[in-house]
C-alpha positions as CSV (number, residue, x, y, z in Angstrom):
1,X,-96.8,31.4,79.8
2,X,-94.8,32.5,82.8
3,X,-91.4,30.6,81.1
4,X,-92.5,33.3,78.1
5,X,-93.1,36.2,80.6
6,X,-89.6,35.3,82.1
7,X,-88.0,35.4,78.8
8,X,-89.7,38.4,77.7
9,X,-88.4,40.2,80.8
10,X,-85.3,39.5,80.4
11,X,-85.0,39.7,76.5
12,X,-85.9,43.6,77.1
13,X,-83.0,43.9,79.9
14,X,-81.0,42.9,76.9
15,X,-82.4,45.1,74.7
16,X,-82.0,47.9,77.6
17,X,-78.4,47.4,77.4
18,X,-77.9,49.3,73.7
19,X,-76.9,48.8,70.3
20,X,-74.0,46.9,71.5
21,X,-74.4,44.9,74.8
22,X,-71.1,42.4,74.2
23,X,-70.7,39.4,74.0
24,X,-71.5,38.1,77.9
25,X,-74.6,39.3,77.3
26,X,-75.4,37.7,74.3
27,X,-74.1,34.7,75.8
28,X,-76.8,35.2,79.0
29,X,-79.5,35.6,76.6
30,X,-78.6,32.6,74.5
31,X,-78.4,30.7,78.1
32,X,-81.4,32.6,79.1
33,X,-83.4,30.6,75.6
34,X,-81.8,27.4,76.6
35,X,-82.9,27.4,79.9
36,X,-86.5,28.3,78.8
37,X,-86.4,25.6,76.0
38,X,-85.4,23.0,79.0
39,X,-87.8,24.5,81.2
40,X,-91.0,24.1,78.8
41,X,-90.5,20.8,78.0
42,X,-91.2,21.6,74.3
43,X,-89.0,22.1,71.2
44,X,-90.4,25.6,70.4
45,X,-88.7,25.9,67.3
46,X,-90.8,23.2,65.8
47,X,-94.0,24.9,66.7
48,X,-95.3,25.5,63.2
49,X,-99.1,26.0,63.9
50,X,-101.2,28.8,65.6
51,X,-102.0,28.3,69.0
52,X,-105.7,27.6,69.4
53,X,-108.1,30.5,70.9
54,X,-108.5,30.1,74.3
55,X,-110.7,32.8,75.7
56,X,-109.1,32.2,79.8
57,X,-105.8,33.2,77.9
58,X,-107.1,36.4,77.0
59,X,-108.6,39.4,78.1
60,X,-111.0,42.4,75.6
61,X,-110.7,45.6,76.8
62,X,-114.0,47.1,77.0
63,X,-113.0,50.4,75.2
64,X,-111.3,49.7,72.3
65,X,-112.5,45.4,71.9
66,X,-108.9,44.4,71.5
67,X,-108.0,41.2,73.0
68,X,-104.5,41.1,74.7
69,X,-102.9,38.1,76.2
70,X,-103.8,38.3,80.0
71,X,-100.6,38.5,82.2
72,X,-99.9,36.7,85.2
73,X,-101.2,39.2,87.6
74,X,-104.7,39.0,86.4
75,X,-104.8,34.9,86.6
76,X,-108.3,33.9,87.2
């Protein structure tokens, strides 16, 4: 999860950048997947099933009973 976190954060500094960020930084954020495809050890474009429920992985807030994916900061 924290190559995912990683990604995420830097997917939205892309995203931050406009509707048209250019081509060096299309060309980080392509590096940016590579890097996190390396990094996992996993061919994530071949994940073709859910992942299974894992209550550690998650966390219900008590008002509404939503689960969210816990973040890093709230590791057990």
């Amino acid at each position: 999860m924290k190559v995912v976190e990683m990604l995420n954060a830097r997917f939205l500094a892309f995203t931050d950048l406009g509707p048209e960020p250019g081509p060096d930084a299309l060309r980080r954020l392509g590096d940016d997947l590579l890097a996190a495809r390396r990094f996992s050890g996993n061919n994530l474009v071949g994940c073709t099933e859910p992942i299974p429920f894992r209550e550690e992985m998650w966390v219900q807030d008590s008002g509404t009973g939503l689960w969210r994916k816990r973040s890093l900061s709230e590791e057990p």
